[in-house]
N, C-alpha and C positions, 0 to 999 in steps of 0.2 A: 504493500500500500504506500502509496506517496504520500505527501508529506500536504500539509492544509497551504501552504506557502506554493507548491509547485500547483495546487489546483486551482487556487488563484491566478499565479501567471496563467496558466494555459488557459482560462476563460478570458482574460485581458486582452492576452495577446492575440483571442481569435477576434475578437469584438474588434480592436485596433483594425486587424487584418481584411474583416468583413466591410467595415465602414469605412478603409481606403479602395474598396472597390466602390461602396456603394454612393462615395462621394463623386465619382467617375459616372455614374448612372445619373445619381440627382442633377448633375451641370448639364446633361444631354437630356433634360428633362422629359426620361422612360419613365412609365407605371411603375416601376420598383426601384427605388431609392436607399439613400442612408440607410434609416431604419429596418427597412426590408431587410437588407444584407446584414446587418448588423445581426441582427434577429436570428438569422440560418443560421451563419457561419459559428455564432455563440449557444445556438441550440442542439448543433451538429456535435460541438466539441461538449456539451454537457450529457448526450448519448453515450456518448464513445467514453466519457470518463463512468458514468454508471454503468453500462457494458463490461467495463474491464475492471472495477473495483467495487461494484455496488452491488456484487452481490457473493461476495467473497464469504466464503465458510457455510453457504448455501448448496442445497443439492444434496443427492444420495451419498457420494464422496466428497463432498464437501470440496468440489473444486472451483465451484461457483458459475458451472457452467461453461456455455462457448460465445464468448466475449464477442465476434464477429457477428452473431445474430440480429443481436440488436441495431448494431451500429449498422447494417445491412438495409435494415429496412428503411433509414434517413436515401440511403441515394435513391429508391424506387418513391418516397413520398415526398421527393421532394419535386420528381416529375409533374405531381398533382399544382403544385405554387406555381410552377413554371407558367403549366400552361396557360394559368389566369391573365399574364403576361403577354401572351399572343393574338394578336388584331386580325381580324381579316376584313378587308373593303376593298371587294369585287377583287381582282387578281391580284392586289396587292397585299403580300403575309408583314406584318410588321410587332417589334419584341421579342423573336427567337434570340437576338445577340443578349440580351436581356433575362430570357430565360435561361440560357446557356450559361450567365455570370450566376445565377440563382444558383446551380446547379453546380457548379465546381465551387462556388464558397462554403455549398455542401462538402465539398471533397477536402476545402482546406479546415474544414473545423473538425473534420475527420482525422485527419492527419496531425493538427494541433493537442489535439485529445490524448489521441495514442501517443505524443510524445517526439512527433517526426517534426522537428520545427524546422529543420533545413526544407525539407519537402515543402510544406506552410509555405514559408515565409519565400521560395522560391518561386512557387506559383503565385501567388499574390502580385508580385516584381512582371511575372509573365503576364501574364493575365490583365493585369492594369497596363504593359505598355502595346501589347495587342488593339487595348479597348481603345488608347491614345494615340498612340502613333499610327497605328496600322487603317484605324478608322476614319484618322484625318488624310490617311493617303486615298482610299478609296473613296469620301464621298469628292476631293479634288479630281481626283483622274471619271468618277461619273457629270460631277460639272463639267467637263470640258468636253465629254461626247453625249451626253445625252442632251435631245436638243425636241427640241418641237413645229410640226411643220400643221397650221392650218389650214384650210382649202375649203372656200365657199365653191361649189357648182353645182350648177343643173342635178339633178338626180337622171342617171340614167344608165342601163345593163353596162357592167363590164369597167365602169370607170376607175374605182381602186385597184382593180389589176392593169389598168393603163401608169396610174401612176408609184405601184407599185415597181411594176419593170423597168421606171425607169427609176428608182433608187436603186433597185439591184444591182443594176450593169452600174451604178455608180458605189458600190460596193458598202453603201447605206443598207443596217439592217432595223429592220422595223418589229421593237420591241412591243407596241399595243396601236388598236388603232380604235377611236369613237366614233360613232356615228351620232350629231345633235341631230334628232330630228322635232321636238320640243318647240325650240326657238326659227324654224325653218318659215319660209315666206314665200309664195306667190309672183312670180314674176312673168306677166301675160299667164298665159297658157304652161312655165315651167314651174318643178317644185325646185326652189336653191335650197339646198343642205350648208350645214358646217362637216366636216370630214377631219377629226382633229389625228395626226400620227405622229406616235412617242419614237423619237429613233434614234442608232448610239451611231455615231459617226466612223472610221475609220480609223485608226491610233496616223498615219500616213493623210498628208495634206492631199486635198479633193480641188474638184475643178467646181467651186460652186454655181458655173453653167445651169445644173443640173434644173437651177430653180426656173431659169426660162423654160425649161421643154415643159415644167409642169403646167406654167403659164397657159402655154399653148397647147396644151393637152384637148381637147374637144370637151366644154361643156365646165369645163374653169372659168368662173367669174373673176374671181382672185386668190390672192394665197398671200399667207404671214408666215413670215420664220424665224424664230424665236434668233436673239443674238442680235451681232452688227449686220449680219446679212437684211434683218429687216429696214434697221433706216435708210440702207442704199438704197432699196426698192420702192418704200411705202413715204 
């Protein structure tokens, strides 16, 4: 049995440990914050510490059992919290990276517990520069290609596979496309649409030509495209 001193550190140090993720969560203002993480990662390590001492001189042999049981059931319940975490709105999933930090501050309160602070205290370090560095690299490199192209025209057969083809051959992939038809209007005898497409550009500089042919596509009123490209045009 350890000592009342050593089980104080190891609840400190996970709370410490939790709450430097979970302050990483609160500045990116996710559903689970501070408190949340603090909460796991010091509830995880209070598992793991009565798993492996709470129940000492217990049992038929009085070996107090199998200490891994308990602390077992924290990673699969903690799946349950996560998922609270995860959004869906229409093909967009948003708080998985979120459930994910839920979910391994489980692992570091595990590890705090049982006594593995090198392990702790390394993933923590990981984990937090994943959340920072890594996440500031990615949403920079998706500003820079994902971009949006919208298009008033006519309604008529075949038209977003006209101007789909010619994003293709210009090496434009087309990640979502809406169709408004809500706000749509009358013109003579045609129905105008909005035709709005989510697209990620090429990493490799484009000819953005591309935007006349849409122009000129048959039954294009006009078109906007998100960026400097629109004030040239509009």
């Amino acid at each position: 049995m350890i000592s009342d001193g050593e089980v104080v550190l190891r609840l400190i140090l996970s709370a410490v440990a939790g709450g430097i993720v979970g302050m990483e969560r609160e500045a990116s203002n996710r559903p689970a914050g501070l408190r949340t993480h603090i909460l796991v990662t010091l509830g995880s390590t209070l598992i793991m510490l009565i798993s492996m001492y709470g129940f000492q001189g217990l049992g038929a042999d009085h070996s107090g059992g199998e200490p891994a049981r308990l602390a077992a059931q924290v990673v699969s319940g903690i799946g349950f919290l996560g998922a609270g975490t995860i959004l869906r709105t229409g093909n967009n999933i948003r708080g998985l990276t979120t459930a994910a930090s839920i979910w391994v501050c489980g692992g570091i309160g595990l590890a705090i517990g049982n006594g593995y602070y090198l392990g702790g205290v390394a993933t923590t370090i990981i984990v937090l520069f994943s959340l920072r560095s890594l996440g500031f690299l990615h949403k920079k490199e998706s500003k820079c290609e994902d971009k949006l192209l919208s298009v008033h025209c006519k309604e008529r057969v075949g038209l977003i596979g006209d101007i789909g083809h010619i994003l293709g051959k210009n090496n434009i992939n087309i990640n979502d496309i809406k169709v408004n038809s809500e706000d749509s209007i009358h013109e003579g005898e045609d129905l105008i649409i909005e035709i709005t497409f989510k697209v990620k550009l090429p990493p490799k500089h484009i000819n953005y030509s591309f935007f006349d042919e849409i122009l000129n596509v048959p039954g294009v009123v006009n078109a906007t495209w998100e960026g400097d490209l629109e004030k040239a045009y509009l």
